[in-house]
N, C-alpha and C positions, 0 to 999 in steps of 0.2 A: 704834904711835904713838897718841898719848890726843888727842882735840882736843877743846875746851870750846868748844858752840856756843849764841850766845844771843840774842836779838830784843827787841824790841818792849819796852823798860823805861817809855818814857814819862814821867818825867821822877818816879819815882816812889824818892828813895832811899832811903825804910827798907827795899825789896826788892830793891834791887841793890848796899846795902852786905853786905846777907843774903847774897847769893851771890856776892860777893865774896869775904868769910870763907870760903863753903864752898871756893872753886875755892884756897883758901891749904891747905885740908886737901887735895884731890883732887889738885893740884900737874900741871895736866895738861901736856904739852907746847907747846900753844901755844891760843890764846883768838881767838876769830871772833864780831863781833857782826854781825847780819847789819840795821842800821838800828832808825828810830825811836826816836830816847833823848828827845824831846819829845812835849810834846802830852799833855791828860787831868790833869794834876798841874803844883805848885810849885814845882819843882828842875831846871829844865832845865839851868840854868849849873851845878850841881854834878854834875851826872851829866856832863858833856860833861867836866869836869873832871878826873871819877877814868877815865874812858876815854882822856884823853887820858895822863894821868898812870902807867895801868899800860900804856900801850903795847898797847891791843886795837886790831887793825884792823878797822875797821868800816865798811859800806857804808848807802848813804845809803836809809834809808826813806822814804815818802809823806809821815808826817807832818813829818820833819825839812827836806824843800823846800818846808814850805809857810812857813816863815818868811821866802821870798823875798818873798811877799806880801802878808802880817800884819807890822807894823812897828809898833814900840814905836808908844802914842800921844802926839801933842805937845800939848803946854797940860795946861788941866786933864782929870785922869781918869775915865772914866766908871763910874757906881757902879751897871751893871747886871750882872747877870751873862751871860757869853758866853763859849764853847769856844775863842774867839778870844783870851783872855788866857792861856791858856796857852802862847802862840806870843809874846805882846809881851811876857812875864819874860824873854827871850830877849838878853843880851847880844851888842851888838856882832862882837866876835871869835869869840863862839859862833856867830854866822851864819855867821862865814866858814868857820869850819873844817865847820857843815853842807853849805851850798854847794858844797865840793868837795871834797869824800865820792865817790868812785867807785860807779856804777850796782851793778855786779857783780867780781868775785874771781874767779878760776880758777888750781886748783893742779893739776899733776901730778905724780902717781906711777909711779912705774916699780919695780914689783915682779914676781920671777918672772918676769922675761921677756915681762913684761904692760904696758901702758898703761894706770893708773885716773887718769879724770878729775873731777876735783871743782870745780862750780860752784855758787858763795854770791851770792843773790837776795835780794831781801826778798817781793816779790809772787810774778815768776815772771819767767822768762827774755826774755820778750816784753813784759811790761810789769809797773811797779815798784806799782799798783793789783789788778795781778789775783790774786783767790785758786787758790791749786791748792787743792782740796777734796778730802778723802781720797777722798767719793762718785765722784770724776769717772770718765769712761769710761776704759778702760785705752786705748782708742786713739788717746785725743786726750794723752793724756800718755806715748804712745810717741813723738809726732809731736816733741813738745818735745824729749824726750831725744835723739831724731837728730838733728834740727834744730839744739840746740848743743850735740852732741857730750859729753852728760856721764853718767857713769857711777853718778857721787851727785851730787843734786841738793838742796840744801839750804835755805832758805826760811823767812819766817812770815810774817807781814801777817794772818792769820785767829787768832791768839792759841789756834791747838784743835792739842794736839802730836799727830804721829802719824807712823808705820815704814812705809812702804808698798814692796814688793821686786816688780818688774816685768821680765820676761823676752822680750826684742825677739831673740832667736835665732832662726834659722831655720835649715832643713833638718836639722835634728837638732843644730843647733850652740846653744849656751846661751850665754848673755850680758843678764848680771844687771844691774840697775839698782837704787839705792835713790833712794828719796824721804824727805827725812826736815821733817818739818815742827818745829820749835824747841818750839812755843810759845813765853809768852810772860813775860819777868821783872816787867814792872810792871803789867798789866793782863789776867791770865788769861780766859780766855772756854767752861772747859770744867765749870767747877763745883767747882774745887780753888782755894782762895782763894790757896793757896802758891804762891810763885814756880817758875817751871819754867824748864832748860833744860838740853842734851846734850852729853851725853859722848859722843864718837865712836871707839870702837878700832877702828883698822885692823890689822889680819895683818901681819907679815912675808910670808906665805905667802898673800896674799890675792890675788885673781886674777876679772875679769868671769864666768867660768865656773863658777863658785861662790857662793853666796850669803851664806855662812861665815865670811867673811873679811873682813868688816863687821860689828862688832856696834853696838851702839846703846841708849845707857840713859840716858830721862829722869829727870832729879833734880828732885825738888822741894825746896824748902826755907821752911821756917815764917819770917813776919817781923810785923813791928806793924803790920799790916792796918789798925789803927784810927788809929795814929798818920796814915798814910798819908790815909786818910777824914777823919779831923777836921781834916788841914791842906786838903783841896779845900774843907772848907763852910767854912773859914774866910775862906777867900779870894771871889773874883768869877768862879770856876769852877762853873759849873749842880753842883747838890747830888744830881744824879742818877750823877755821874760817882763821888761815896763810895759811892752804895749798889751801882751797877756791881762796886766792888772786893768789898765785902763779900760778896757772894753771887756774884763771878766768873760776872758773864755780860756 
């Protein structure tokens, strides 16, 4: 089974019409965003739009609940710029359908006589803010993996992709874990201006005792960067947030 897993677009859609095309070539099985389609950029209502329109299921990121609190402005508009107008482009019905967005996802598989369990986060399973960082200690990210029970653990909120494969077996027994961090479709943060996000193959024959049986491959995909840039300075979004895209940091 192929799953197309993606994060963090922020409201940006010359990159996530980009990888929309690609995922029409790749044809995966089924499509998982894991939050944040606002915030940072222009286009919140159209991205909400084509998520809603291809039937991706997707869980609610930090920046997408914060339009509980950012509310269109009444009267006249103000002509300063603030990170906070990228939340009041924010239609109506688009709040609603942020609003209730589910925290978290969990799927199970039953292969081989196995139980693999898959949980989709945006920060981390404990909270929808915190980064899991590739650096962190392997013991504090065994703790989570027990804690709720998941086999692959899937995530972004840090826009920095990364594979990480973690082994909580004991007495000679093996029992794999993956971590897979998305990166990020509208706002990369690793030095790769391209859009990024994962393909995930599972095994038929795939099984916790193995590590094999997961594979994992970030795609990036080229889009109009600039197009992207030149619509935040044209706007009342800080001009800091074009040159963010342009050198992906």
């Amino acid at each position: 089974m192929r799953i197309a897993l993606l994060s963090d677009i922020h409201a940006n859609l010359p990159a996530f019409e980009a990888v929309l095309e690609d995922l029409e070539k790749q044809k995966p099985d089924a499509v998982y965003c894991l939050g944040d389609l606002v915030g940072y950029n222009v286009w919140p209502n159209q991205i909400i739009g084509l998520i809603r329109k291809h039937g991706i299921a997707t869980i609610a990121g930090n920046h997408d609940l914060k339009v509980s609190k950012i509310l269109p402005s009444e009267g006249e508009c103000s002509k300063e710029q603030s990170s906070d107008y990228a939340y009041k482009l924010v239609g109506s019905k688009e709040r609603e359908y942020l609003l209730t967005l589910p925290r978290h996802l969990k799927l199970e598989f039953q292969l081989n006589d196995d139980h693999l369990n898959m949980l989709l986060v945006h920060g981390s399973p404990r909270s929808i803010n915190e980064y899991l960082l590739k650096e962190l200690p392997e013991q504090y990210i065994l703790e989570i993996l027990k804690e709720f029970k998941a086999d692959i653990l899937c995530f972004g909120h840090s826009h920095k992709p990364y594979h990480r494969i973690v082994n909580s077996g004991e007495n000679g027994m093996d029992h794999y874990h993956h971590l897979i961090n998305t990166g990020s479709v509208g706002k990369p943060k690793d030095g790769d201006a391209r859009a990024c996000y994962v393909m995930l193959t599972i095994d038929p024959q795939a099984t916790v005792t193995s590590p094999s049986g997961i594979q994992v491959e970030f795609i990036r995909v080229n889009y109009d960067v600039e197009k992207a840039a030149k619509a935040i300075e044209n706007s009342l979004l800080p001009d800091a947030f074009a040159d963010n895209l342009r050198k992906a940091y």
